[in-house]
Backbone as XML, in Angstrom:
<?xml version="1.0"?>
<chain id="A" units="angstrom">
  <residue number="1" name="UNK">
    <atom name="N" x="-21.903" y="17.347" z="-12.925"/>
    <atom name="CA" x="-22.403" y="16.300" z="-13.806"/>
    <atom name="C" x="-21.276" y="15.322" z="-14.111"/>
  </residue>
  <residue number="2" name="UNK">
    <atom name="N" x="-21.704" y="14.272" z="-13.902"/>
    <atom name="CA" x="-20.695" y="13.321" z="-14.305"/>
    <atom name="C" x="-20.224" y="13.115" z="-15.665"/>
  </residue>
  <residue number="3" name="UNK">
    <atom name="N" x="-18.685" y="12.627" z="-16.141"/>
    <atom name="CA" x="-18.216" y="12.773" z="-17.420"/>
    <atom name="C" x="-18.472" y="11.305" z="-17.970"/>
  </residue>
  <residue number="4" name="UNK">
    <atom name="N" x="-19.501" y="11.464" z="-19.210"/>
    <atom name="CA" x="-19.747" y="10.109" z="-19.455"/>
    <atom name="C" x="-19.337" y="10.179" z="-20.646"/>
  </residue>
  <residue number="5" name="UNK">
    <atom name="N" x="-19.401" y="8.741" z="-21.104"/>
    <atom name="CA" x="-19.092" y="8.699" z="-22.529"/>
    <atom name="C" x="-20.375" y="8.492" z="-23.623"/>
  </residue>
  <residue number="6" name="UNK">
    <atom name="N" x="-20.461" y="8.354" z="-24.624"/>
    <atom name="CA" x="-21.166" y="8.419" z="-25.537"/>
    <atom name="C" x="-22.738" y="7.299" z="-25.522"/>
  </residue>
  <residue number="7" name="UNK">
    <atom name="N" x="-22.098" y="6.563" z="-24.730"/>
    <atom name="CA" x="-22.738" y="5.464" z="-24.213"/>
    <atom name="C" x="-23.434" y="5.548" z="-23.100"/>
  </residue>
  <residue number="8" name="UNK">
    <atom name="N" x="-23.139" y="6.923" z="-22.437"/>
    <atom name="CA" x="-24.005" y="6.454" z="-20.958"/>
    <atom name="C" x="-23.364" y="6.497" z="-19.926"/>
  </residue>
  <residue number="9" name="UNK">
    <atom name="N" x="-21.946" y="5.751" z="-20.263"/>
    <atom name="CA" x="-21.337" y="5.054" z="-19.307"/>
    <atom name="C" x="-20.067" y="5.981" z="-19.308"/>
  </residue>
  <residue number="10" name="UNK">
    <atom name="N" x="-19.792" y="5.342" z="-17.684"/>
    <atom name="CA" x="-18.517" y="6.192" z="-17.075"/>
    <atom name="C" x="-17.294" y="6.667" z="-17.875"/>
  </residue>
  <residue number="11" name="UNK">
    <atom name="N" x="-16.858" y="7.660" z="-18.358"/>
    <atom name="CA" x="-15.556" y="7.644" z="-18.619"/>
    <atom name="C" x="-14.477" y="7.527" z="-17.583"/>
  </residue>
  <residue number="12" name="UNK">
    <atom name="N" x="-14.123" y="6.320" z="-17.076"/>
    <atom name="CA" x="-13.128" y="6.275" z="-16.332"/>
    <atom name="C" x="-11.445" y="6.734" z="-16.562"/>
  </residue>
  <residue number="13" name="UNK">
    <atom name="N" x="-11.677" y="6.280" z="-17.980"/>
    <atom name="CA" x="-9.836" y="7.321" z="-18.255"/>
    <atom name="C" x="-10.398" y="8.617" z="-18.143"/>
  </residue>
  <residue number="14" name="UNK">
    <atom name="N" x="-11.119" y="9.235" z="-18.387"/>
    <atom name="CA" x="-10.941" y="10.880" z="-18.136"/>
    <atom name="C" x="-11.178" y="11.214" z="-17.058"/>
  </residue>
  <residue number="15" name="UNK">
    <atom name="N" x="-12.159" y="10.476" z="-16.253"/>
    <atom name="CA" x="-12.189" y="10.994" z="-14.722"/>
    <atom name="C" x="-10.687" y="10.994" z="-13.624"/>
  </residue>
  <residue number="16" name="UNK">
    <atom name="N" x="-9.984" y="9.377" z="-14.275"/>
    <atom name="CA" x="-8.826" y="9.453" z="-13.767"/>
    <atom name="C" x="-7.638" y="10.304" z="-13.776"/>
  </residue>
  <residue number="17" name="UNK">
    <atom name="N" x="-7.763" y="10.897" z="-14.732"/>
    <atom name="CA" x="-6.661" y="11.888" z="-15.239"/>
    <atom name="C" x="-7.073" y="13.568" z="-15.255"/>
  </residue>
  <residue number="18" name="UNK">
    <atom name="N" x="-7.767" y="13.603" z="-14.244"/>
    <atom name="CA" x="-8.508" y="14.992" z="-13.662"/>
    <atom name="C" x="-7.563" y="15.177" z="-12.977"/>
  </residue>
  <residue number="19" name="UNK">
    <atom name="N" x="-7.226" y="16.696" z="-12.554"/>
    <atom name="CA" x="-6.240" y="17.210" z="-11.409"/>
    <atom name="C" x="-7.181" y="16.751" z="-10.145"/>
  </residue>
  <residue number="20" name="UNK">
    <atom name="N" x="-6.373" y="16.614" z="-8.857"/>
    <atom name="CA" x="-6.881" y="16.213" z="-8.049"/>
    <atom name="C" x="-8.843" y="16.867" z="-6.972"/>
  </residue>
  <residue number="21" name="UNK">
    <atom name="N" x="-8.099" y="18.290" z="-7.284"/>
    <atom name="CA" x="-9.598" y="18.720" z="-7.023"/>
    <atom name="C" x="-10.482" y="18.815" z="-8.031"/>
  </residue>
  <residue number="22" name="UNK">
    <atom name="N" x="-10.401" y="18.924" z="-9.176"/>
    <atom name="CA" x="-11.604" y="18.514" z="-9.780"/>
    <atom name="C" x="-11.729" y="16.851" z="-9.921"/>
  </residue>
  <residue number="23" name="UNK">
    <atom name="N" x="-11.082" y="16.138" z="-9.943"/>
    <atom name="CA" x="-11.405" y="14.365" z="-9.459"/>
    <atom name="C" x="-12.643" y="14.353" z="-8.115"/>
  </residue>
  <residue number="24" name="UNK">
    <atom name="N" x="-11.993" y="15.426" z="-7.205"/>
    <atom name="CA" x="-12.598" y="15.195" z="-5.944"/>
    <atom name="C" x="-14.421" y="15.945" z="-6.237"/>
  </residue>
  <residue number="25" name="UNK">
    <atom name="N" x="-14.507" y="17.048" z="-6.949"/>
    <atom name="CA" x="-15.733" y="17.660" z="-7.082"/>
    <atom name="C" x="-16.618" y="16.900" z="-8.119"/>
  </residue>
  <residue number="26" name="UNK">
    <atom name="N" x="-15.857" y="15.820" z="-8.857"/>
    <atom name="CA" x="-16.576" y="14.831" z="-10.303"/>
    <atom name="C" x="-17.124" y="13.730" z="-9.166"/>
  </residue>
  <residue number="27" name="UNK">
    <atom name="N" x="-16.150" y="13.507" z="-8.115"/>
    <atom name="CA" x="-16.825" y="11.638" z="-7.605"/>
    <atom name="C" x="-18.153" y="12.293" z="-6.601"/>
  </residue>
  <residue number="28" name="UNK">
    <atom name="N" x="-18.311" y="13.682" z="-6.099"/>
    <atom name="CA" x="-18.710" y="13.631" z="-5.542"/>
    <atom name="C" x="-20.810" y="14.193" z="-5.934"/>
  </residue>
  <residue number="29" name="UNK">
    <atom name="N" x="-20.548" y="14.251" z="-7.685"/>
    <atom name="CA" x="-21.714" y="14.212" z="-8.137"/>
    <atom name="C" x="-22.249" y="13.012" z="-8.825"/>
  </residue>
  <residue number="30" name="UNK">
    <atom name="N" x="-21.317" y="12.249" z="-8.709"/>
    <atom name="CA" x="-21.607" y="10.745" z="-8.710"/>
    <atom name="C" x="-22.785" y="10.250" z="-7.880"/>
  </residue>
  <residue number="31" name="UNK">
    <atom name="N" x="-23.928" y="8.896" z="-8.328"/>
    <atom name="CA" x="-24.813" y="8.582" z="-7.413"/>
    <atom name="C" x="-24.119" y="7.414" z="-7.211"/>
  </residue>
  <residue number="32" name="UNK">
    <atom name="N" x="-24.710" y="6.561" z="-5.805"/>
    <atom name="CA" x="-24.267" y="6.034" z="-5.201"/>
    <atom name="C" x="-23.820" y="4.323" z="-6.411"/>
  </residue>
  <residue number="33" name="UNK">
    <atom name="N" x="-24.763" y="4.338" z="-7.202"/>
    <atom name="CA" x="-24.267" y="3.110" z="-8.352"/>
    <atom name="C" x="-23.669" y="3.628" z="-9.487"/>
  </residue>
  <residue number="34" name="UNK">
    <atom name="N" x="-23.342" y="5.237" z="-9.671"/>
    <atom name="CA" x="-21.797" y="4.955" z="-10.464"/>
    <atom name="C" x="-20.764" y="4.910" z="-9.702"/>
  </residue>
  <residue number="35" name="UNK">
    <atom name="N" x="-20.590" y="5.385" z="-8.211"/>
    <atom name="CA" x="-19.741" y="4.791" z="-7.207"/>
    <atom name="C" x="-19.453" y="3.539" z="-7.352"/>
  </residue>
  <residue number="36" name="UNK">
    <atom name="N" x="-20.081" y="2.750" z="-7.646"/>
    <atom name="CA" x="-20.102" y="1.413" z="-7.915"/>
    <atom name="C" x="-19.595" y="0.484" z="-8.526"/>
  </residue>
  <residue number="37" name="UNK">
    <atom name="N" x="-19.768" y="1.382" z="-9.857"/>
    <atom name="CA" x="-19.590" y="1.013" z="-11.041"/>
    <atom name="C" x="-18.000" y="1.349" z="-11.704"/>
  </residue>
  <residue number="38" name="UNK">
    <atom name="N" x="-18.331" y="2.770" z="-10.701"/>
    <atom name="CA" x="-16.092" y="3.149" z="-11.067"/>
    <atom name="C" x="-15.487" y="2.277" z="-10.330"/>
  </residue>
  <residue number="39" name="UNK">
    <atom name="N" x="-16.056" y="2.024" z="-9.160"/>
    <atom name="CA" x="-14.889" y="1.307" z="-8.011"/>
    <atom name="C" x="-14.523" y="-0.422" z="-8.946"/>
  </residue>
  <residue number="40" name="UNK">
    <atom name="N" x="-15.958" y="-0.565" z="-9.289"/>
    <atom name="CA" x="-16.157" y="-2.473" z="-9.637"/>
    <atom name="C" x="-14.723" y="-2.440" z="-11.006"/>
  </residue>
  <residue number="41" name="UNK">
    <atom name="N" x="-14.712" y="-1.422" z="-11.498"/>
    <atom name="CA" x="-14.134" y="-0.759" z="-13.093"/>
    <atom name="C" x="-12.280" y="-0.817" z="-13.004"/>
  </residue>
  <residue number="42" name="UNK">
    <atom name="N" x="-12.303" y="-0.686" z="-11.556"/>
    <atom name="CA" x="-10.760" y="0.026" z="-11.536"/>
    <atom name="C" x="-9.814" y="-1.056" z="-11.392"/>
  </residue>
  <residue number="43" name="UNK">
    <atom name="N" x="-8.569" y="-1.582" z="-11.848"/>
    <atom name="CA" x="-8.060" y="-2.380" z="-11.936"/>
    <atom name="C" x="-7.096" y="-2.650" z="-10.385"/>
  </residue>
  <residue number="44" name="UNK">
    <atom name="N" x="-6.867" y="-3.635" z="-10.152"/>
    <atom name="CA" x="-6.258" y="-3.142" z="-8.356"/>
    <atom name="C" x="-5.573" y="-1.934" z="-8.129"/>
  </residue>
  <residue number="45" name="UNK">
    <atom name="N" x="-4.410" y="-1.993" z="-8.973"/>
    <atom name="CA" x="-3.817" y="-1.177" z="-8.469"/>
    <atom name="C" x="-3.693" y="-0.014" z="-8.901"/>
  </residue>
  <residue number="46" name="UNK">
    <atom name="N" x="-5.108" y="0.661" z="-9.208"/>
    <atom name="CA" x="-5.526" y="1.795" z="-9.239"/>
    <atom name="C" x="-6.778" y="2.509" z="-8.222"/>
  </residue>
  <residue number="47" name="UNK">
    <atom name="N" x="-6.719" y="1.768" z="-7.447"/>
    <atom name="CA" x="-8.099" y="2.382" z="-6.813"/>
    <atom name="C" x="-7.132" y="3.445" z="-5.889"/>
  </residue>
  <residue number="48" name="UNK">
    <atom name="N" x="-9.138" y="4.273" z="-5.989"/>
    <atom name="CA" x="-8.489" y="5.254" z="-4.675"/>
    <atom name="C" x="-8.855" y="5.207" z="-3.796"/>
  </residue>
  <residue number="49" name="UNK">
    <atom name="N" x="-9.419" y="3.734" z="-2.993"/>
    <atom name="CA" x="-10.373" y="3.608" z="-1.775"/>
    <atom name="C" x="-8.912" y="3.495" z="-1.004"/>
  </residue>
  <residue number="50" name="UNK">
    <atom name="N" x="-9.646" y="3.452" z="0.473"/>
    <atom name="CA" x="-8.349" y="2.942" z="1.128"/>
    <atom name="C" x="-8.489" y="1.274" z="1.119"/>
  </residue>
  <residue number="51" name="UNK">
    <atom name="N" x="-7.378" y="0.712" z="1.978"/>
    <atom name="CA" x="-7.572" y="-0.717" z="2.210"/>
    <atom name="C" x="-8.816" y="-1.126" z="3.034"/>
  </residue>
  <residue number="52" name="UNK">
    <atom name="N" x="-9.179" y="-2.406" z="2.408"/>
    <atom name="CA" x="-10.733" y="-3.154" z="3.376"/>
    <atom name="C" x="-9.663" y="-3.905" z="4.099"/>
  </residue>
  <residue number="53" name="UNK">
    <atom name="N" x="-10.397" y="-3.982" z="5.775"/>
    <atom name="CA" x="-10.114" y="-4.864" z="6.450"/>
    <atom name="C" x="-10.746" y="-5.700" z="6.483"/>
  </residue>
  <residue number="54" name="UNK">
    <atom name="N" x="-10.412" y="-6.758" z="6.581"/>
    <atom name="CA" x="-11.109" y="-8.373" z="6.531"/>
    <atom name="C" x="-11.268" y="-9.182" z="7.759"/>
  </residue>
  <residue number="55" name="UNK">
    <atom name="N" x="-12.065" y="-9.447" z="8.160"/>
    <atom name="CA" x="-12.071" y="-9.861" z="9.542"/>
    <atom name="C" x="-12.065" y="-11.547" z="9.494"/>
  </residue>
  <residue number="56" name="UNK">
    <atom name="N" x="-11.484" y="-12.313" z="10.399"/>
    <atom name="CA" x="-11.423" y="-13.391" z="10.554"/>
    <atom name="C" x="-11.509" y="-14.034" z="12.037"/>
  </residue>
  <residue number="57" name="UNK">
    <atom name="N" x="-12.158" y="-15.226" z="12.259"/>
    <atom name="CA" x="-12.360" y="-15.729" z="13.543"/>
    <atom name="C" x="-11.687" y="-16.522" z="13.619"/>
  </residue>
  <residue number="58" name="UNK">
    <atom name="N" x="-10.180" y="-16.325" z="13.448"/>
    <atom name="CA" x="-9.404" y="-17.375" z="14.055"/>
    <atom name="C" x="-8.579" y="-17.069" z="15.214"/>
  </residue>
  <residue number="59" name="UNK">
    <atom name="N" x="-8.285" y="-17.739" z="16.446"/>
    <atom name="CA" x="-7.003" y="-17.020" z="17.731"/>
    <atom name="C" x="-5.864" y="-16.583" z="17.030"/>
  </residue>
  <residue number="60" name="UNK">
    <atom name="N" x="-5.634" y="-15.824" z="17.298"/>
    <atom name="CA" x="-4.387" y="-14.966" z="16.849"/>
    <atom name="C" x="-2.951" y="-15.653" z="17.394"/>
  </residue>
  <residue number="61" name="UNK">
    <atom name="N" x="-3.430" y="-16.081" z="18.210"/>
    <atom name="CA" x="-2.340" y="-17.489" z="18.903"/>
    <atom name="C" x="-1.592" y="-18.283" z="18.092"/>
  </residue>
  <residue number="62" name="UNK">
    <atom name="N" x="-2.948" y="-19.017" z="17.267"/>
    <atom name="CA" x="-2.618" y="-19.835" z="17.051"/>
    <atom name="C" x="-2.224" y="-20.154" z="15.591"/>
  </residue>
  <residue number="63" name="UNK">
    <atom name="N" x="-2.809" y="-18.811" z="14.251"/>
    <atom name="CA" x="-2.775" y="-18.679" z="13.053"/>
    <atom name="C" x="-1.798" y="-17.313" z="12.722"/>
  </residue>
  <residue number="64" name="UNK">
    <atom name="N" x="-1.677" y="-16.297" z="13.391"/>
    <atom name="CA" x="-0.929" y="-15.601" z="13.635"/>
    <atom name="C" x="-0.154" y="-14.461" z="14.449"/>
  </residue>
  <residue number="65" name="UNK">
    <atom name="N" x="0.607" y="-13.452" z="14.443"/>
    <atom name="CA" x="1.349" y="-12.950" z="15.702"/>
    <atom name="C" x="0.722" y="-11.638" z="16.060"/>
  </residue>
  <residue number="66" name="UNK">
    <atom name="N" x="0.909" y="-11.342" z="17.063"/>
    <atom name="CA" x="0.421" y="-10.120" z="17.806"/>
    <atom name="C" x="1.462" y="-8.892" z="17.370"/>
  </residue>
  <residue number="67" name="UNK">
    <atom name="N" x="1.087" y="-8.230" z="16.771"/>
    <atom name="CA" x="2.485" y="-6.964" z="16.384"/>
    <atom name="C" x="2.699" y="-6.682" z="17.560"/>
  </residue>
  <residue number="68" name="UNK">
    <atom name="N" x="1.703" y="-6.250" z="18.929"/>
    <atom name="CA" x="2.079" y="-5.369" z="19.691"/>
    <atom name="C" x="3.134" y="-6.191" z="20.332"/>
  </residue>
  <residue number="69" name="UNK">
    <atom name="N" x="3.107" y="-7.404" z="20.491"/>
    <atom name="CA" x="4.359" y="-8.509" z="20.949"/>
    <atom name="C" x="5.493" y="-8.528" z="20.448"/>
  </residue>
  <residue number="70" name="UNK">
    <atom name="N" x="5.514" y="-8.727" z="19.316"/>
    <atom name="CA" x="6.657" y="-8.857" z="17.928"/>
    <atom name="C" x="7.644" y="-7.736" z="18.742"/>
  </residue>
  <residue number="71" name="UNK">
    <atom name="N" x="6.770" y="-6.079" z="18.598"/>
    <atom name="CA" x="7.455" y="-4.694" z="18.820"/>
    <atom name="C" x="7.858" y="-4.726" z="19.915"/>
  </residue>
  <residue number="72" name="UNK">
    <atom name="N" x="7.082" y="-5.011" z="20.736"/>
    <atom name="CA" x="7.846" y="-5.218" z="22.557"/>
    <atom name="C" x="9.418" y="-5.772" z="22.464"/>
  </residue>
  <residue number="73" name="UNK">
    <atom name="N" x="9.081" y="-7.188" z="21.731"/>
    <atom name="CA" x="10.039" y="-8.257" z="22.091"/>
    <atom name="C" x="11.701" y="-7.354" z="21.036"/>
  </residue>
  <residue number="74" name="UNK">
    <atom name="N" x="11.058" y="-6.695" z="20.233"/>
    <atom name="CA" x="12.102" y="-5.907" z="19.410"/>
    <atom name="C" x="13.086" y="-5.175" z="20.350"/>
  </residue>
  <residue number="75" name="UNK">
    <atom name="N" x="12.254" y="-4.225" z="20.783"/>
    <atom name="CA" x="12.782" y="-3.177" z="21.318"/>
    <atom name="C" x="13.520" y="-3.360" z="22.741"/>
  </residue>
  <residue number="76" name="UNK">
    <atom name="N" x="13.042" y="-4.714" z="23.548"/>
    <atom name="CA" x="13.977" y="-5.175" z="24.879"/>
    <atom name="C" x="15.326" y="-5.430" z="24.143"/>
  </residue>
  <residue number="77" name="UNK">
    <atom name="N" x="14.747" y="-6.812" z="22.995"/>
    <atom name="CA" x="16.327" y="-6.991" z="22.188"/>
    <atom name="C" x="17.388" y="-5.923" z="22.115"/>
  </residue>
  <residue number="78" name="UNK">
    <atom name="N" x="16.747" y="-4.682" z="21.059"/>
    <atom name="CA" x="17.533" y="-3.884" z="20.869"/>
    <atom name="C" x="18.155" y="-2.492" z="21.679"/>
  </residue>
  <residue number="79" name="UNK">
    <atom name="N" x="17.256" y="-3.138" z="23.069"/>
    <atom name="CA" x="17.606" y="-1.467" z="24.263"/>
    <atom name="C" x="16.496" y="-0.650" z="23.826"/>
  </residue>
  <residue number="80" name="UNK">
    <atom name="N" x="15.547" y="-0.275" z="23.511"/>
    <atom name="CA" x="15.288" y="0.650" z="22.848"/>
    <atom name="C" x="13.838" y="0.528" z="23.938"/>
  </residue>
  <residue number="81" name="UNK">
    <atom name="N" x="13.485" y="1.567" z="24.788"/>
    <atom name="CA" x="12.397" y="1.452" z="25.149"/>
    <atom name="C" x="11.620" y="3.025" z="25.289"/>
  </residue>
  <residue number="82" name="UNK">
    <atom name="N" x="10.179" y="3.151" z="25.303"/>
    <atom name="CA" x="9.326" y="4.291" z="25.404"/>
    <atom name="C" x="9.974" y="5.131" z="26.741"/>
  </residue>
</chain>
């Protein structure tokens, strides 16, 4: 059962400050819109999602660099090869 407050609503300081496996056995009796509602709740730099990737349609050419290039061009520089 989820830990609510008096109101209904999420207790997010107490869910946060659960040891890690009971955090993990609380989110997971969560329905899918207090999922929602904790994630919408959490201030950045507290979430526990991982990172969203963001997709963009621009050439990589031409707005920005190819890592796998960058690392190549590193490692001839520095001798360093697979």
């Amino acid at each position: 059962m989820a830990l609510l407050k008096e109101d209904g609503s999420l207790d997010i300081e107490r869910i946060n400050k659960l040891p890690l496996e009971e955090y993990w056995k609380e989110m997971g009796t969560l329905t899918q819109e207090q999922i929602e509602d904790y994630i919408t709740k959490l201030s950045v730099n507290e979430s526990n999602e991982p990172m969203q990737v963001i997709s963009v349609d621009f050439p990589i050419e031409k707005y920005g660099v190819n890592a796998d290039t960058v690392i190549n061009n590193l490692r001839c520089k520095y001798g360093v090869h697979e």
